[in-house]
N, C-alpha and C positions, 0 to 999 in steps of 0.2 A: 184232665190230662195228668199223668203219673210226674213223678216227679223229674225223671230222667227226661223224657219225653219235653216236660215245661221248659228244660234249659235247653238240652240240644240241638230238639226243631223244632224249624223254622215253619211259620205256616203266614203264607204271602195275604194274609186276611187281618194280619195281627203284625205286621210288618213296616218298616218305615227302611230305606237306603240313604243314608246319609252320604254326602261324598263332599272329603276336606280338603280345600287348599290345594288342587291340582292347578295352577294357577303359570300363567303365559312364564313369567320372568323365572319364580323359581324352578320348573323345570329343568331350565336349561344346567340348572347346577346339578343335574343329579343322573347318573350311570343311562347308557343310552338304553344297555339293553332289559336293566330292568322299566325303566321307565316305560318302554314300549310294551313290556308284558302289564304292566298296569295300566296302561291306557287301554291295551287292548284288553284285562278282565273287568277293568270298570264301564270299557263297555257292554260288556256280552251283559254286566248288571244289571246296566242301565235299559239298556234293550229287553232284558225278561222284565224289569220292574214297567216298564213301558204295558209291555203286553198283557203282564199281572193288575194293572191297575196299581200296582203296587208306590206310596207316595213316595215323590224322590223329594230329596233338599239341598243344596249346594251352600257351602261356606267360603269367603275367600279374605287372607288373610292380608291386611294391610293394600286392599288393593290399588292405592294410587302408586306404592312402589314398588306392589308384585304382579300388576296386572292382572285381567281377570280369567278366571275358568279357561279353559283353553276350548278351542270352540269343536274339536273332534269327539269331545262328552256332553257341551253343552245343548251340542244338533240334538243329541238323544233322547233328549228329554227338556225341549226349548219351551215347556210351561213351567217348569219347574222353578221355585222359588231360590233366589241367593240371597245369603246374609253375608254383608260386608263386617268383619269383626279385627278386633285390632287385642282383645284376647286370646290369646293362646286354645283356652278351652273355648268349643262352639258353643258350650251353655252360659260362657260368657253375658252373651246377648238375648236380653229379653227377645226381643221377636222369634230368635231362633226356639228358643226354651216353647214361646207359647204355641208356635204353628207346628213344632213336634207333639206337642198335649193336645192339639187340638184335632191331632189325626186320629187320637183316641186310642193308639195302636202302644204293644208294650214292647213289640221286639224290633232293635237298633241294628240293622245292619251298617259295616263301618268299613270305606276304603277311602283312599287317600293320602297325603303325606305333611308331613314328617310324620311319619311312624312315634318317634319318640318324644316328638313333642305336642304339635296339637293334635293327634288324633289320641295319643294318650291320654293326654291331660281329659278330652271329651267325654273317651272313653269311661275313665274314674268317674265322673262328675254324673254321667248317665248312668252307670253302675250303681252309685250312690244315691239317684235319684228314684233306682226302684224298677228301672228300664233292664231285659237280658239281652245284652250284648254281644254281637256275633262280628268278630274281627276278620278281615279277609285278607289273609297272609300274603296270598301273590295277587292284590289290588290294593296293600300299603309298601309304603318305601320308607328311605330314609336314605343321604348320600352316605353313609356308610354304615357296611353291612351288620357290624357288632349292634351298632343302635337299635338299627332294625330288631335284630331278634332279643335285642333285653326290654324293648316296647313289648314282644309277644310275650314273655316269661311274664312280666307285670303286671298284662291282662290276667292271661291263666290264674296269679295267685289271686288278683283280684275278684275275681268270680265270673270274668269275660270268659267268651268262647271261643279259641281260632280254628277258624275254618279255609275253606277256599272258595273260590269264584263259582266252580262246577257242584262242591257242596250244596252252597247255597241253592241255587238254580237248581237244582234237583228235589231239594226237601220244596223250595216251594211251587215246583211242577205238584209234586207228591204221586203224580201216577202218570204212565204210557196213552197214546190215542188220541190225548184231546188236541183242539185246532191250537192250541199255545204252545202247547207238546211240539207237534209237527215244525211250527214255526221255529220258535226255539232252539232245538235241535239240529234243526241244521246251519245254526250260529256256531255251535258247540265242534263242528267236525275240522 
């Protein structure tokens, strides 16, 4: 694969969905209407990552006093593994670190919240770890909006890639007709 190619796209065969800290309590502190557009692209994620086979992994941050996942992502993908972490960054945690390397896969899709703090912190850490990283701008947040986009500026220089929801889901459709296509797609409209 060329070299443009190796960072851009996404190929749902070489792929993991991480999804941070969208979690019962913190929610509620965070703008109504972005929140609902992230709920609502993490799931249309979750949903192609479903149909892709594609492995999901849930993180949730201090859960005795943020409570867990909130259950309208968790439905989506109800086999999917959670790591409770009380670091900041998801690689924090041995389990999380080893059941990402154990999927074998190199490329980090990333939504979730706080934008500038633990999905960044993640982000760096699996950047650094040698993982291409693919940010999903309208499925991270942050309760204010400056944060928000100085998390994406520090991706970018970092060597991250932001993207979107429908990006994603498209490179790892990669083509029209098939029965995931069909399915999929009409999530999208």
């Amino acid at each position: 694969m060329a070299v443009i190619k190796e960072r851009f796209v996404l190929d749902a065969e070489q792929s993991v969905l991480v999804v941070v800290d969208v979690q019962e309590r913190l929610v509620k502190a965070m703008d109504e209407q972005v929140l609902a557009q992230l709920i609502s692209n993490t799931g249309l994620l979750l949903d192609s990552a479903t149909e892709l086979q594609i492995p999901v992994l849930f993180t949730e941050q201090y859960k005795k006093g943020l409570g867990g996942t909130i259950p309208e992502l968790l439905e989506k993908a109800a086999d999917a593994p959670r790591f409770e972490k009380m670091s900041f960054s998801c690689c924090g945690g041995d389990d999380f670190v080893a059941s990402l390397k154990a999927t074998g896969r190199k490329q980090v899709v990333v939504a979730g919240m706080e934008a500038h703090v633990c999905v960044l912190q993640t982000v760096l850490d699996l950047l650094d770890a040698g993982f291409m990283v693919h940010l999903v701008t309208d499925a991270v947040m942050s309760r204010a909006k400056h944060n928000w986009k100085n998390a994406q500026q520090i991706v970018r220089q970092a060597g991250g890639v932001t993207s979107t929801a429908e990006t994603v889901i498209f490179q790892w459709l990669k083509i029209a007709g098939t029965d995931s296509f069909k399915k999929i797609s009409k999530l999208l409209r």
